[in-house]
C-alpha positions, 0 to 999 in steps of 0.5 A: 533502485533501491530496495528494502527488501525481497521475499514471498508469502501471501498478500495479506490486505486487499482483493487479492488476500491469501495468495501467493506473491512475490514482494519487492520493497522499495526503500525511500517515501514521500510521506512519514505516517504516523502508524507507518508499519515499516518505517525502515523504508520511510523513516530511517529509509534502508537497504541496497543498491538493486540492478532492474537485471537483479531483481528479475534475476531473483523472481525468475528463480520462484517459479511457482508465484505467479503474482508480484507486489511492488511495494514501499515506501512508496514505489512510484517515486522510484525511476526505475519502476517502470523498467521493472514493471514491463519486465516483470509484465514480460515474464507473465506476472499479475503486477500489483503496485501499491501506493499512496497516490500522491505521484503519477507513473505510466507502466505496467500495472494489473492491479493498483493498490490505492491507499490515500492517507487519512488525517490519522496518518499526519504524524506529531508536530512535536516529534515529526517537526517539519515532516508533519506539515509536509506530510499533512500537505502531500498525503492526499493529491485529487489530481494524481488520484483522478489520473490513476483511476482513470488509468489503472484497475484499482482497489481503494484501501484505507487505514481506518484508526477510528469511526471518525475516518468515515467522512473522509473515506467517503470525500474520496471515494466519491472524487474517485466515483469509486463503487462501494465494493471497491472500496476497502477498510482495514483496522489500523493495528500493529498486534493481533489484540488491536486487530481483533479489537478494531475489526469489530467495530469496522466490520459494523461499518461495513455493514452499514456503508457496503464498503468491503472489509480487509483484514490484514492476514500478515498481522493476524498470522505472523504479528506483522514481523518483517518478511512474512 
């Protein structure tokens, strides 16, 4: 399959915020968002070739990380994901996948990261040309959704750029009849400055809506570079 990257570090979005965690970045996306934070495995897609036996090979020489995030591009358009998942599940790890939710997949899951794109993701006609129809078509898909969280534990999570998304964020989550509490926000950031700017302005809504917010600890810590 391919893959953008491997590394560990901690989970910095989610439920599982601060721990530990293997990441396997696959390369290769269905959609082309407009803020996408790693476009080297969307936009201008790269990497290598990674045998299944390779990349469990490499996990097996962290022993101290017990979860494992499998992550993109978007990973479930990967055949291979499935063969990777049950042997990662066999070596006894928490499995997260994090996906849009625009393509369905059977496997070995302990927790789904849903983040269905908002209108704020559709990128610039001007620039994305046909990439920003094709986006605009495919970034939400009610069937699949309803699929996964009937299939999966799952956490909701949206990229929120301003209040405006609200609306939006609450269609969803009633499709998904999706409790509040498990439903996450996270600012839309590529810098700490935005990140504190936004945050305080989402935490409010939050407040207002019981939704749970979710910072994003990879930018507040390390910037949102590559690999941490």
């Amino acid at each position: 399959m391919r893959i953008s990257e491997v590394f560990a570090s901690i989970q910095g979005e989610g439920m599982l915020s601060g721990i530990p965690s293997l990441f396997i970045r696959t390369s290769g996306c269905n959609l082309r968002c407009r803020w996408c934070d790693t476009p080297y495995a969307s936009w201008a897609p790269e990497g290598e070739d990674w045998t299944v036996d390779r990349i469990v090979d490499w996990v097996a020489q962290q022993p101290v990380y017990r979860h494992a995030v499998l992550t993109g591009g978007e990973p479930m358009i990967q055949p291979e994901l499935p063969e990777l998942a049950r042997q990662l599940d066999a070596l006894g790890l928490h499995i997260t996948i994090e996906t849009a939710g625009t393509v369905f997949a059977d496997l070995a899951c302990h927790l789904l990261s849903l983040s269905p794109k908002l209108a704020n993701s559709i990128p610039p006609l001007e620039s994305a040309g046909d990439w920003a129809t094709r986006h605009d078509r495919l970034r939400v898909n009610e069937d699949v959704l309803l699929r996964l969280t009937r299939r999966y534990e799952y956490q909701l999570k949206f990229v929120v750029a301003s209040p405006e998304d609200l609306g939006e964020i609450r269609a969803l989550a009633r499709l998904c009849q999706t409790v509040p509490d498990k439903v996450l926000l996270m600012p839309e950031a590529r810098n700490t400055d935005e990140l504190h700017e936004r945050s305080v302005w989402l935490v409010d809504i939050c407040k207002q809506t019981g939704y749970r917010f979710c910072p994003r600890l990879h930018v507040g810590l390390f910037g949102g570079r590559r690999g941490f």
